[in-house]
N, C-alpha and C positions, 0 to 999 in steps of 0.2 A: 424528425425533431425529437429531441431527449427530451426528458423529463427534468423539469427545473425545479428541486426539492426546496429553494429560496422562497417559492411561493406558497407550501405548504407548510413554511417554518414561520409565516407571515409577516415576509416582506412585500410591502407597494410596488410595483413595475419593476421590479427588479433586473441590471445589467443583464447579457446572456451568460449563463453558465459557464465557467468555467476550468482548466483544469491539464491534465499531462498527459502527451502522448512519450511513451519512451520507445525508441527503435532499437530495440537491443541488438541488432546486425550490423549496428555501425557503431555500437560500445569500444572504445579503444583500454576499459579501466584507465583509464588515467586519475582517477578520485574527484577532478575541479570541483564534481557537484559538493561531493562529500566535504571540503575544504570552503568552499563559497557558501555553505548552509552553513557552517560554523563560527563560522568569522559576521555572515551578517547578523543569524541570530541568537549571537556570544550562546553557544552551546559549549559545556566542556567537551575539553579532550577527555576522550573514554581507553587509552592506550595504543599504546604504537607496538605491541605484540604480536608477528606474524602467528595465524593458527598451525602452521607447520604442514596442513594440507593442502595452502593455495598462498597466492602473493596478497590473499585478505588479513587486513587488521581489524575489522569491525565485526565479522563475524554475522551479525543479523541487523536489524533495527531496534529501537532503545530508547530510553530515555535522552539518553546523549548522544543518540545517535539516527537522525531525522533521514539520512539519505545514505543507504549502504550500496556499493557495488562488490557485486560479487562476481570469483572468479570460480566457472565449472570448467575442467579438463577433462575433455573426453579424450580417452585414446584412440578412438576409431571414430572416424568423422561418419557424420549419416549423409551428410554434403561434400563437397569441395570448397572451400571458402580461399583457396590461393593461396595455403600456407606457404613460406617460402623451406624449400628443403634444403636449409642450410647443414652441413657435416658436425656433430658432435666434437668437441675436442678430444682430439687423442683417437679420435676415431677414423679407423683404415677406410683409404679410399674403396666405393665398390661397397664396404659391408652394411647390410637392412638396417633402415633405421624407421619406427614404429610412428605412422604418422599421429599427429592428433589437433584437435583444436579449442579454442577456451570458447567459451560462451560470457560472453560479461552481459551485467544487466544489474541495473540501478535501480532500487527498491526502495518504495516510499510509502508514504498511506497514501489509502486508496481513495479516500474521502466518498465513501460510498452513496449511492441514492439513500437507500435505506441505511443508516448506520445505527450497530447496536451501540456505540459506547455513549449514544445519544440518550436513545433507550432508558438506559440503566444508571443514569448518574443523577445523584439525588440532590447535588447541590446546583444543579447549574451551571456549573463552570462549561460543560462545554458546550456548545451553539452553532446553529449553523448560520451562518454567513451570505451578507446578499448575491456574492458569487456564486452560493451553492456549495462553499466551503464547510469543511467542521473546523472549529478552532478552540485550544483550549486554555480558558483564564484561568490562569496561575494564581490569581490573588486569591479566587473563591473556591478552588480547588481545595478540599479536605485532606486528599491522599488514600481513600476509602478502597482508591483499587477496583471498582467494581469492574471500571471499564474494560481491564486485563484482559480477563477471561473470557468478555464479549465479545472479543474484535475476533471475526474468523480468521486475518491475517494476522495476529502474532504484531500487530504493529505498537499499537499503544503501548506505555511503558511509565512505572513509576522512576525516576530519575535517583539513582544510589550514587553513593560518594559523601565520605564525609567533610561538610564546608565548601560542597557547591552549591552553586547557584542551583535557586527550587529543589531542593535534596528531597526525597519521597513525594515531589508532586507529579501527576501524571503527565507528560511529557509527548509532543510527535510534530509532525510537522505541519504546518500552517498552511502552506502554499502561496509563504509572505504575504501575509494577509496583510501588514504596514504596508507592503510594496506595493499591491493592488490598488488600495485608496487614491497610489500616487500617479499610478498609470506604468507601472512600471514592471517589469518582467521578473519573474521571482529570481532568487541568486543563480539556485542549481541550473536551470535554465539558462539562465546570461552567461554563467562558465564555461559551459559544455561546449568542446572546438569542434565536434563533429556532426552537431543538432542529434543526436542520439535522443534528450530531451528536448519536448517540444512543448511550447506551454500558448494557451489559447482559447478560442472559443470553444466548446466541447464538441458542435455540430461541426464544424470545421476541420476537429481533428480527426474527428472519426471519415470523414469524408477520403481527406489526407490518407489516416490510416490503412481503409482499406483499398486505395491506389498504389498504394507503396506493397503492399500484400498480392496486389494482381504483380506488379511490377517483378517482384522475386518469383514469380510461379513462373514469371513467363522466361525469365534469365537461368532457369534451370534449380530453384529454391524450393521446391514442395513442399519441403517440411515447413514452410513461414505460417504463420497464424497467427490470431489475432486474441486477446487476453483481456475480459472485462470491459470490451465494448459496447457488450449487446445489454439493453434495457430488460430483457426479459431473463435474466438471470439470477440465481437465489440473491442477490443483493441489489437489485433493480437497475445496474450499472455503475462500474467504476467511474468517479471523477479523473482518476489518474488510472489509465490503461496500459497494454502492453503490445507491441510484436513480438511471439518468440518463436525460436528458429527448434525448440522442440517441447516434449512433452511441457505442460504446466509443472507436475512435481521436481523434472531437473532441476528447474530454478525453486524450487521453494515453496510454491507457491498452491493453495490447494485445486484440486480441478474442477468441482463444482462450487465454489462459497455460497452459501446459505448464509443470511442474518440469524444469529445469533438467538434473536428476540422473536421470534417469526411466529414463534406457538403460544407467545406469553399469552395473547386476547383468549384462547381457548381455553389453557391451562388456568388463566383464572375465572373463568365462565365455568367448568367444570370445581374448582374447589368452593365457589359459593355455592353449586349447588351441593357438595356434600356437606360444607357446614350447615346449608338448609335442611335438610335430611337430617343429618346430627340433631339439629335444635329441636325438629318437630319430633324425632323418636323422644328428646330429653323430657318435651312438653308432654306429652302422652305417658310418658312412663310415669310422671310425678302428678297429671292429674287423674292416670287410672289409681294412683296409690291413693288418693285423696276417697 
């Protein structure tokens, strides 16, 4: 059973958790999520500029940018995944051609148990949700930025562009929080032709998850694993988790997260006491002078 952080954000009986599993073994990149996140939650366009290093236009996550898929090309596969070996143009029958394969994999917030950008924001604006979501108001949002630097995923983001919509508010994705109220499946989710996204009860998916993880070990997959499932991890578990078919860093991603905020309670239990210290040397120095 996970941990339902709705209850400690003090919600009454709150729904079961919920949240994303992504099976990035079955990523086709085709972007739907990326394009169904933006159209439902009028997100600007952030550029249609290939980086020149992959068939990616978004590059990372963003303010404008709630659901990125990213393409990794390895040239020497660590598996078989049944690339087809089609002949290069112009290339003689018979001559080596250098196998390789993409790794896709759709990246979103993580909506952590523990999240710092919770933590650290001073107006409020962001909140956790009787799902167990974070989400974040736009209206009461400052643009203060604290939360940037918190998030161990690089996810949150203040929104740049001159004359769009929320320009320097902090920005990410919700997990269609409108759409949950309605019973309804978030965008990215509903897009996805290959269920590579899978959205649902948290206890469900993980179950799913790790079936689908025996399932590739036994079809000759070893390298499959499992990404921010486990509750006992420096961020007490992903809401939105992963399958990847290699290391965490290929895709981006860091390999152990830590919250962010995890040593605040000590760090300021240790600076009251040195300002206690300070005060009573000050008290002592002024009333030995006396």
């Amino acid at each position: 059973m996970t941990t339902n952080p709705a209850l400690d954000a003090g919600w009454v009986d709150p729904p079961p958790r919920q949240g994303f599993f992504t099976d990035t073994s079955i990523c086709i990149g085709c972007k739907a999520c990326e394009v169904a996140c933006k159209q439902w939650n009028d997100v600007p366009d952030d550029g249609m500029q290939l980086l020149g290093s992959s068939y990616d236009n978004t590059g990372a996550l963003s303010g404008s940018t709630w659901r990125h898929v990213a393409f990794i090309e390895q040239p020497v596969p660590a598996v078989s995944l049944g690339m087809p070996k089609i002949g290069l143009p112009g290339q003689q029958s018979g001559a080596e051609r250098t196998d390789f394969r993409w790794l896709m994999s759709s990246d979103v917030c993580k909506h952590c148990t523990h999240a710092a950008c919770l933590d650290v924001c001073p107006t409020g604006s962001l909140f956790r949700t009787e799902f167990g979501t974070v989400v974040v108001q736009e209206d009461i949002c400052n643009g203060c930025g604290y939360c940037v630097p918190a998030c161990p995923f690089g996810v949150i983001d203040k929104r740049v562009g001159e004359g769009v919509k929320n320009e320097g508010i902090a920005q990410k994705c919700t997990l269609c929080y409108d759409r949950l109220h309605d019973g309804l499946t978030p965008a990215c989710a509903q897009a996805c032709p290959t269920q590579s996204i899978q959205f649902g009860d948290l206890d469900e998916l993980r179950e799913r998850a790790a079936a689908r993880v025996e399932a590739l070990h036994d079809s000759g997959v070893p390298s499959a694993r499992l990404y921010g499932e486990s509750p006992d991890d420096g961020v007490g578990g992903l809401g939105a988790f992963f399958l990847l078919l290699d290391e965490p860093e290929v895709y981006g991603l860091p390999p152990d997260p830590v919250v962010t905020t995890r040593e605040l309670p000590q760090m300021w239990k240790k600076a009251g006491l040195a300002a206690a210290t300070l005060l009573a040397g000050a008290i002592a120095v002024f009333a030995g002078g006396t």
